[in-house]
C-alpha positions in Angstrom: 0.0 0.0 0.0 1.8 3.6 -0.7 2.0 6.0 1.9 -0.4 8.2 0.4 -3.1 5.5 0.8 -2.4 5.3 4.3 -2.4 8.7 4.8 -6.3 8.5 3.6 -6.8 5.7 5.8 -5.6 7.1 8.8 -7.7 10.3 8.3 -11.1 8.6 7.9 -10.4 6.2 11.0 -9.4 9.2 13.1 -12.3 11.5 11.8 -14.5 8.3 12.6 -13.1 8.8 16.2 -10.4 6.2 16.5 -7.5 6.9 18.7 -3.9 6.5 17.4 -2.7 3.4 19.1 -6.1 1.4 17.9 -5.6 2.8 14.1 -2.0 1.3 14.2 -3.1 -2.1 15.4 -5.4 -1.9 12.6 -2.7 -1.1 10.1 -0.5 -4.2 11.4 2.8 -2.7 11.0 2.7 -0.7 7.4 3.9 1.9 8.9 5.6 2.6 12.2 3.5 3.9 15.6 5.7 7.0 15.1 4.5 8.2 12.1 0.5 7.2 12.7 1.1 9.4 16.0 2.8 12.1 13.7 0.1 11.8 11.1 -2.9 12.2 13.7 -1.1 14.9 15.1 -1.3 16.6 11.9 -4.8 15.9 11.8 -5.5 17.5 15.2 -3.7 20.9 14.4 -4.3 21.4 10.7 -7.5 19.0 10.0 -5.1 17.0 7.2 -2.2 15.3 6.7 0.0 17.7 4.8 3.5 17.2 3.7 5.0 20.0 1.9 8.1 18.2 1.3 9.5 14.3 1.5 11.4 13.7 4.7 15.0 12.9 4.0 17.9 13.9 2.5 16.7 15.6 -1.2 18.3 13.3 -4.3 20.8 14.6 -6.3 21.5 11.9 -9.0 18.3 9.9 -9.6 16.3 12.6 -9.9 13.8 13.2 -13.1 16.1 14.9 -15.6 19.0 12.4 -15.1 16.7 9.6 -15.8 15.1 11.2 -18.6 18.8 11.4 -20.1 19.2 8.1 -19.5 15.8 7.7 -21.1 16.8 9.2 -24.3 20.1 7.8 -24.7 18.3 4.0 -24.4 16.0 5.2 -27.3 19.5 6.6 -29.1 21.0 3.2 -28.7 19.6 0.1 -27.7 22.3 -2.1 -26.9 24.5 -0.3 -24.2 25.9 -1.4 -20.7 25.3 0.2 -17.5 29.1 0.9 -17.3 29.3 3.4 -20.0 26.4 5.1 -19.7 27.8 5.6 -15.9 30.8 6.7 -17.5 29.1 9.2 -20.3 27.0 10.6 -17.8 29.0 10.9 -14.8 27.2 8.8 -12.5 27.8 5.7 -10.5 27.2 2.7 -11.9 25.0 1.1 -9.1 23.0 4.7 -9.7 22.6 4.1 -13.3 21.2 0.2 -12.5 18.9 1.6 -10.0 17.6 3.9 -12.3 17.2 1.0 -15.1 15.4 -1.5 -12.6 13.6 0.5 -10.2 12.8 3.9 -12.4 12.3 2.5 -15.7 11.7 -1.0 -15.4 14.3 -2.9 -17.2 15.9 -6.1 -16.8 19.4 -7.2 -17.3 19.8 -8.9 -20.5 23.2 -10.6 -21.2 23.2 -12.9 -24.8 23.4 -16.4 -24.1 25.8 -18.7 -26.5 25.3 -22.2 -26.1 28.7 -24.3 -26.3 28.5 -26.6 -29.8 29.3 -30.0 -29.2 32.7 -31.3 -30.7 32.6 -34.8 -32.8 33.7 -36.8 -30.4 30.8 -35.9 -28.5 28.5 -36.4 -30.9 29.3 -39.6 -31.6 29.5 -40.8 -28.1 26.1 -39.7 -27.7 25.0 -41.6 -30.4 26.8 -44.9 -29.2 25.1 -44.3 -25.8 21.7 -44.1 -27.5 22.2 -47.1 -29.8 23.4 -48.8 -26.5 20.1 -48.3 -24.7 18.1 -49.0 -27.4 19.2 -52.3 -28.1 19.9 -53.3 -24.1 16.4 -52.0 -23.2 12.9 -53.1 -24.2 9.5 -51.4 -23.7 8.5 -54.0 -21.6 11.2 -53.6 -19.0 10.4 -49.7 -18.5 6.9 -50.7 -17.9 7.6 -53.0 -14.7 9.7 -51.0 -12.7 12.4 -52.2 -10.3 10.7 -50.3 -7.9 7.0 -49.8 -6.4 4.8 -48.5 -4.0 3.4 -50.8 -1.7 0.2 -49.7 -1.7 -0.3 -50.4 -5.7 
């Protein structure tokens, strides 16, 4: 649930008349008894829960203009690592992955080659196979060695 749906739950419970302690029981832990006290607080001096900025220390690299340069450069060129577009841009590179998995929803893709198989192998497969077809029948897979007891 985001905070600002919380925020709207609190206020109706606590315009309904619940106290703070039973509207955090309610909530089971979303959000700490701290900040339903703050938020009920809020509601008792200003009648709404009102915050004119985020708590925390403001961000300085993820913000929306860097990832909207990282945006367009994606659109530029498709195929490029996180490395040099930290490098191009001047950013971290566990910045620039945040901002492609969290911000804009993208996944790691790495290209995948599978390892041929040499002649040798090849034809030792196909001994194996020969081997098992002519050592074992139909009929012996259909009684197995082992069963359950109740069958």
């Amino acid at each position: 649930m985001k905070s600002e749906d919380l925020q709207k739950l609190v206020l109706s419970k606590y315009e309904n008349g619940e106290s703070a302690t039973k509207i955090f029981d309610d909530l089971l832990g979303a959000v700490s008894r701290k900040t339903v006290f703050n938020w009920c607080k809020m509601i008792r001096e200003t009648g709404s829960i009102n915050m004119s900025t985020s708590p925390g220390r403001p961000r300085t690299i993820r913000t929306k203009k860097t990832i909207q340069k990282i945006k367009t450069r994606l659109k530029r060129r498709k195929r490029v690592s996180s490395r040099k577009l930290a490098h191009e841009l001047d950013i971290s590179r566990t910045s620039v992955r945040r901002i492609l998995t969290d911000d804009l929803g993208l996944r790691p893709c790495k290209k995948i080659i599978a390892p041929l198989m040499t002649d040798a192998q090849k034809a030792k497969r196909k001994t194996f196979a020969n081997w098992i077809r002519t050592n074992f029948k139909k009929e012996d897979n259909e009684n197995p060695v082992f069963r359950r007891e109740n069958v």
